[in-house]
C-alpha positions in Angstrom: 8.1 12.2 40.9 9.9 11.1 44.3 6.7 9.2 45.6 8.7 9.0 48.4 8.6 12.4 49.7 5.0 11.5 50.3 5.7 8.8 53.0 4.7 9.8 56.4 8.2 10.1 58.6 7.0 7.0 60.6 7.0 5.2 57.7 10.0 6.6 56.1 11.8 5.6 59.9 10.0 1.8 59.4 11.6 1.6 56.1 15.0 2.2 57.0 14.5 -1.3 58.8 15.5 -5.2 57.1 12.5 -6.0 54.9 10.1 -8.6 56.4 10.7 -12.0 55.8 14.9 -10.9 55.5 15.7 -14.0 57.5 13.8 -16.6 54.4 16.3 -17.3 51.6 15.3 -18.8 48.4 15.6 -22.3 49.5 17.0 -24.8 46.4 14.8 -27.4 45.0 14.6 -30.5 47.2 16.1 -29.2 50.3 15.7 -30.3 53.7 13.5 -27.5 55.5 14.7 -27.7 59.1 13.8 -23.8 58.7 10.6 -24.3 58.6 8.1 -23.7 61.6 5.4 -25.3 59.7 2.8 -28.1 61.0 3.3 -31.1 59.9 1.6 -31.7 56.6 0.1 -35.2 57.3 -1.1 -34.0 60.4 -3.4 -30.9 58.6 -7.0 -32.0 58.4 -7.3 -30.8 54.6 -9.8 -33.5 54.3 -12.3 -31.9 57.3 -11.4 -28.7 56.1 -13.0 -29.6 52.8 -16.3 -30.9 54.5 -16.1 -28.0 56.8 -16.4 -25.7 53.5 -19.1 -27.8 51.8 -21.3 -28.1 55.0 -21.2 -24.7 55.9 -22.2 -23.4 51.8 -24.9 -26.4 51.8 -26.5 -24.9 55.0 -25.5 -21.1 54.5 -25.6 -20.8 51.0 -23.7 -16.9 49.9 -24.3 -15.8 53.3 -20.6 -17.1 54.7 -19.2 -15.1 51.5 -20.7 -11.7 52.0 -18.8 -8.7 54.2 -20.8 -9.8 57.3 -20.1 -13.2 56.7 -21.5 -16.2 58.6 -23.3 -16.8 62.6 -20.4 -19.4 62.9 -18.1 -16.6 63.4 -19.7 -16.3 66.9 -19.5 -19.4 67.5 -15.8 -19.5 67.0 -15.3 -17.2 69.2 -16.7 -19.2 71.8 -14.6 -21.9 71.1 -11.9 -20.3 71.9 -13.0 -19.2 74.9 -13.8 -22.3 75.9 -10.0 -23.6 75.3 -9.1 -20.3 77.1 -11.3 -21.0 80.3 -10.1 -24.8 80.0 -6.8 -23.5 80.5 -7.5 -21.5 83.7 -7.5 -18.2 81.7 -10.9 -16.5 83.0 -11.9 -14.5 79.7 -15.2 -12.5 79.8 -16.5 -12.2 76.1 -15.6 -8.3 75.5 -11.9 -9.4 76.8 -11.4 -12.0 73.3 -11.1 -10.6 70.0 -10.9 -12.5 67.2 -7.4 -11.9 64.8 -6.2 -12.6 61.1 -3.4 -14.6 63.0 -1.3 -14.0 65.9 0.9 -11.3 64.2 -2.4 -8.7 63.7 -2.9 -9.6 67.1 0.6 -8.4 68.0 0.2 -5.5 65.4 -2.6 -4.4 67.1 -1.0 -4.5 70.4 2.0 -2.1 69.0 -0.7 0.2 67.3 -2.8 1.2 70.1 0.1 1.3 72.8 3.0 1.8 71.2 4.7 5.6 70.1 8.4 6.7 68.7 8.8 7.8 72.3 7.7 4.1 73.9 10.1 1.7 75.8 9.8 -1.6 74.6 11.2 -5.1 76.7 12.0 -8.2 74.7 13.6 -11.3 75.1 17.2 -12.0 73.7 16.5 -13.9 71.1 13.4 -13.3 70.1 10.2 -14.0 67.7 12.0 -12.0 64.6 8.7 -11.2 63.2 7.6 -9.8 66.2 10.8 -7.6 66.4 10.0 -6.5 63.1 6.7 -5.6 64.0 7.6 -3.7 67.1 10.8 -1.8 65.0 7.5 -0.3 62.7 6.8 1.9 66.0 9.5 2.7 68.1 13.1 2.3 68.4 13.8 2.1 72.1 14.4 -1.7 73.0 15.7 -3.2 75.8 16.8 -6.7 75.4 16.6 -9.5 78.5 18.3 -12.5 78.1 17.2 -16.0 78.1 18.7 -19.1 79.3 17.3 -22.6 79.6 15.2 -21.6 82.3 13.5 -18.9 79.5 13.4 -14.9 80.6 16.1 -14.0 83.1 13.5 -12.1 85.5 16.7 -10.9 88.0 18.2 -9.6 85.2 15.0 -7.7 83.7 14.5 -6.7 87.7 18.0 -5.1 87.6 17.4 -3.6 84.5 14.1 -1.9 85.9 15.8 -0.8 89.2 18.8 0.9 87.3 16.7 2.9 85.3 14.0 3.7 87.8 16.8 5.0 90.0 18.5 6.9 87.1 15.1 8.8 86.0 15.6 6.8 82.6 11.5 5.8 81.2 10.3 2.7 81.8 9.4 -0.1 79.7 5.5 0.2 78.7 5.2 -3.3 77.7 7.3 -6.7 77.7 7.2 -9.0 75.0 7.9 -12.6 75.7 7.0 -16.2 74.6 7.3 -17.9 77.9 6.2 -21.5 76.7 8.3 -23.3 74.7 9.8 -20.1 73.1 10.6 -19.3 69.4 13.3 -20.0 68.6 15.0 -21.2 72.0 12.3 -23.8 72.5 13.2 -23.2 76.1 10.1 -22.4 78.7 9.9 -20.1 81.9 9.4 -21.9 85.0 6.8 -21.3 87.5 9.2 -19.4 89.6 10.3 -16.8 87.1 6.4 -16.7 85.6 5.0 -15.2 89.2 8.4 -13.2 89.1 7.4 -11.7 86.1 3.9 -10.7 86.9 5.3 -9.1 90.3 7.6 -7.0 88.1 4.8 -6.1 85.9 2.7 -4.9 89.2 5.9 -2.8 91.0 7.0 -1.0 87.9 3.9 -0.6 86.3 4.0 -2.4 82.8 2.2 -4.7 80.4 3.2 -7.9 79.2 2.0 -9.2 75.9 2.5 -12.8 76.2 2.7 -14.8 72.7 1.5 -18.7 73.2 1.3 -19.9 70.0 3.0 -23.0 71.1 1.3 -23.2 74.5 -0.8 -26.4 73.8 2.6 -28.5 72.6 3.9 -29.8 75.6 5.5 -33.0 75.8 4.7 -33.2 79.3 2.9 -31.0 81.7 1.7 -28.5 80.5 2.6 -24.6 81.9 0.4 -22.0 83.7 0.0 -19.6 81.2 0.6 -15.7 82.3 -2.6 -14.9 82.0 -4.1 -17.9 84.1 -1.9 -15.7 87.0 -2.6 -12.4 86.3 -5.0 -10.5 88.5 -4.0 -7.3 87.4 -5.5 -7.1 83.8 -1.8 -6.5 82.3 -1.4 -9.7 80.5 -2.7 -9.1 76.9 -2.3 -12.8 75.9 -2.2 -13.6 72.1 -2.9 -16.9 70.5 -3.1 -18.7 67.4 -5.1 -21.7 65.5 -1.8 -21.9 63.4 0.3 -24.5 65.2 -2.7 -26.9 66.2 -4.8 -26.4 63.0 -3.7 -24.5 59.8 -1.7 -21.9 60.1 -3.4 -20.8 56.0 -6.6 -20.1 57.7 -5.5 -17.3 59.3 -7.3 -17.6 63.0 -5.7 -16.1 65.8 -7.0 -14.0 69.0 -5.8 -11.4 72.0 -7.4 -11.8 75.2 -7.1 -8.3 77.0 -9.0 -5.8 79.2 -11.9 -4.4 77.6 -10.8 -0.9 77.5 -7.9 -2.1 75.2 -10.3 -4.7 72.9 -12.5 -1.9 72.1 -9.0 0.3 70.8 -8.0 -2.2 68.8 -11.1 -3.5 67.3 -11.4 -0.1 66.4 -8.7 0.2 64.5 -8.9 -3.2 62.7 -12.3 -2.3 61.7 -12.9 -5.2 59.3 -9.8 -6.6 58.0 -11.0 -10.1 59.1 -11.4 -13.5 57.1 -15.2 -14.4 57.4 -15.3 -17.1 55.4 -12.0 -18.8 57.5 -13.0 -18.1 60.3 -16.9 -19.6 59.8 -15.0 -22.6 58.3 -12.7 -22.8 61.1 -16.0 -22.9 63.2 -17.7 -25.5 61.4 -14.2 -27.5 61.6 -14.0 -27.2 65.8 -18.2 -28.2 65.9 -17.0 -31.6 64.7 -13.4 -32.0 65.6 -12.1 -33.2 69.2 -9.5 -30.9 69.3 -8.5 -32.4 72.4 -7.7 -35.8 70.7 -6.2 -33.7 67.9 -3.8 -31.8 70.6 -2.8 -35.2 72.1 -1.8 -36.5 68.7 0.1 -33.8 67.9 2.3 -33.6 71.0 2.9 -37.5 70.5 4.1 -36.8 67.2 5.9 -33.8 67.9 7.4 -34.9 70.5 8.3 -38.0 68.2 10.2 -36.2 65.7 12.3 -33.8 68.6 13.5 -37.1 69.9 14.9 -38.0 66.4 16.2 -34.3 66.0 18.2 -34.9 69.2 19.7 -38.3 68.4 20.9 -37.2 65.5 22.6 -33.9 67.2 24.1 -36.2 69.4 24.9 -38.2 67.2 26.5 -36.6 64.0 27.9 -32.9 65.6 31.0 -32.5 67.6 31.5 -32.0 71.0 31.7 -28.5 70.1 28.0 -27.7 69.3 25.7 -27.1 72.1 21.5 -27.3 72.1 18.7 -26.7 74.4 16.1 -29.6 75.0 12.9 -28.6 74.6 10.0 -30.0 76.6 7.4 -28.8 73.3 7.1 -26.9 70.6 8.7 -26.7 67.3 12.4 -25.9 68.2 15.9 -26.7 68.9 18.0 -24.0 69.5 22.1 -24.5 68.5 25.1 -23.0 69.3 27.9 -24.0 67.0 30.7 -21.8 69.0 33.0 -19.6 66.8 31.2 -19.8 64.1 29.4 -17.3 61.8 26.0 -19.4 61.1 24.8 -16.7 58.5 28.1 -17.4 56.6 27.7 -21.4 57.0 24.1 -20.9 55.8 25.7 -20.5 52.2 27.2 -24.5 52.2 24.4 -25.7 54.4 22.3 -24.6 51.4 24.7 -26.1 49.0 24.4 -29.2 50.5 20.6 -29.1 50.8 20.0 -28.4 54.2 18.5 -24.7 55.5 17.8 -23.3 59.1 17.8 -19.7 60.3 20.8 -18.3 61.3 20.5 -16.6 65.0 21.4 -12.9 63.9 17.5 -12.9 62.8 16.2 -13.1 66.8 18.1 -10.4 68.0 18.2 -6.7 68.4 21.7 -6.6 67.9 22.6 -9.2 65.1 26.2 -10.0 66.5 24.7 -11.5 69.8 23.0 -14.1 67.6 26.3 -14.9 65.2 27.6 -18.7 66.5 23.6 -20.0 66.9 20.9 -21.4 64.7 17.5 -22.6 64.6 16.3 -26.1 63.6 12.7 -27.0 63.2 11.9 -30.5 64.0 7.6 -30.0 63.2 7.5 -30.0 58.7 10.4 -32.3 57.8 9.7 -36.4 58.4 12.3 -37.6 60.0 14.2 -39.2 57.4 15.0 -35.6 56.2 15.5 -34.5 60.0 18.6 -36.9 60.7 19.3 -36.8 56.7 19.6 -32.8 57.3 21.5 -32.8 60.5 24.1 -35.6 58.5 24.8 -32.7 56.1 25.1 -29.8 58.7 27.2 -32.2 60.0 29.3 -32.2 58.0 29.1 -28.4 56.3 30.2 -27.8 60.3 32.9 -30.6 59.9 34.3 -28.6 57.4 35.6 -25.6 59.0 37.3 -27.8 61.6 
């Protein structure tokens, strides 16, 4: 039986895609992970995790593990919209709903607005699980650059006014991570931020604005999007993952209601009660803000000793971004295939993600690579960049 001749012909176009998770090789026992955008593991709170989960059985009992599942969920969501309101974002409570992670959130997003027929803006690179996302529903991308500065807004702005004036559709939405991007690390400045939002207004489009590193500044932090929207067309999506555990699943959109109320209706419950009442019992207790301070500190710790060791070990030939926060360092290694090199890197112990992964077209992507400086200590961070080092050293 050809099961599938069954498959709807949105799903048969889906599946003519790279499978998720394409970009993750198998990785080779005791290899340096500068792939990995994980937390730091000393710095997850397994310990108040466990309490969390004992407390909140002691004083609920089954309740937490039934389809309903516990009152902390409400509570959550306030906590959230506290950090949301501390953060100038003025949420009303049916503008928050509450996500199995930022990448239902964005799911979500694509199912309620997005058609075969839709225009969709991204940046160039991008979030490649996003992109795969996105690729589930339509075909027509547009791709903006981004330079150290994040989003090129005058080059999306020309992009808009050519095909306005040519009759060609619109973009519905734009995708972007302004705030220390994935994987550039790179963050849009205030400048380009209120560009944005003008564009948004003139040529009638939404921007879905994805902050799961927001919080990880090294500095000052950024006006999010949605702290200057007065419009309503920033849906912005967060996440627990970075500044928490990204296992627990807890992530969130902040949109008008009109759009809340389509997506919750379409999630219907495909939740995680009992993470997210343990994820409420965790924030009761936790200073998050002493938490987010300690992170950043260490963070920005471990990027210092990523750069040094760029600096120090590749040739003049390789070129990176500085980050001011987040989780990555974005390298070009000029003339070189990096999906190609990812074969010896991986031979010598040492794994990244080739740039092909971020980008519409894979070509565009070829001579860069992304290097994580948040899971690996940073013994392994200037062991690994010792043996790109010299894997790059090699073709020379």
């Amino acid at each position: 039986m050809n099961m599938e001749s069954f498959l709807s012909n949105n799903i048969k176009a889906a599946l003519k895609n790279d499978p998720p998770g394409e970009w993750m090789p198998a990785l080779p026992d005791k290899c340096i992970r500068l792939s990995s955008g994980y937390p730091e593991p000393s710095l997850v709170p397994t310990e108040q995790i466990k309490e969390s989960v004992v407390s909140l059985l002691d004083m609920e009992k089954d309740l937490p593990l039934h389809y309903l599942g516990s009152s902390q969920i409400d509570k959550l969501k306030g906590h959230i919209h506290q950090r949301l309101t501390e953060r100038a974002m003025g949420v009303q409570e049916d503008e928050l709903l509450l996500t199995s992670g930022a990448s239902q959130a964005i799911d979500l997003i694509a199912r309620i607005l997005i058609d075969e027929n839709c225009v969709v803006a991204l940046e160039a690179p991008t979030y490649m699980e996003a992109l795969e996302i996105f690729q589930n529903y339509t075909e027509q991308f547009i791709s903006i650059p981004v330079d150290e500065l994040g989003l090129q807004t005058e080059k999306l702005e020309e992009m808009l006014k050519d095909r306005n004036e040519n009759g060609l559709p619109l973009p519905r939405l734009l995708y972007t991570i302004p705030t220390f991007q994935n994987p550039t690390g790179t963050t849009m400045t205030k400048e380009r931020r209120k560009h944005v939002i003008e564009l948004a207004d003139q040529y009638n489009f939404l921007i879905v604005e994805d902050d799961a590193y927001g919080e990880l500044s090294f500095d000052q932090p950024s006006i999010p999007l949605k702290a200057l929207d007065c419009e309503g067309r920033v849906l912005h999506v967060g996440s627990l993952s970075k500044v928490v555990a990204p296992g627990m699943r807890i992530g969130w959109v902040s949109a008008p209601a009109e759009l809340i109320t389509a997506m919750n209706w379409f999630k219907k419950d495909l939740d995680h009660p009992f993470s997210q009442a343990t994820m409420a019992t965790y924030l009761d207790k936790a200073d998050l803000s002493e938490r987010l301070n300690t992170l950043r500190t260490t963070y920005e710790s471990k990027c210092g000793v990523l750069l040094s060791a760029l600096e120090q070990y590749l040739p003049d030939s390789v070129s990176w971004y500085i980050p001011k926060g987040g989780y990555f360092v974005w390298v070009k290694v000029a003339g070189v295939d990096t999906s190609t090199l990812l074969t010896q890197a991986l031979n010598e112990g040492i794994s990244y993600v080739p740039g092909k992964y971020f980008y519409l077209q894979e070509q565009e992507g070829m001579s860069y690579l992304r290097l994580s400086f948040s899971y690996a200590s940073k013994e392994e961070i200037v062991e690994g960049v010792r043996k790109l080092a010299k894997v790059i050293g090699g073709l020379e």
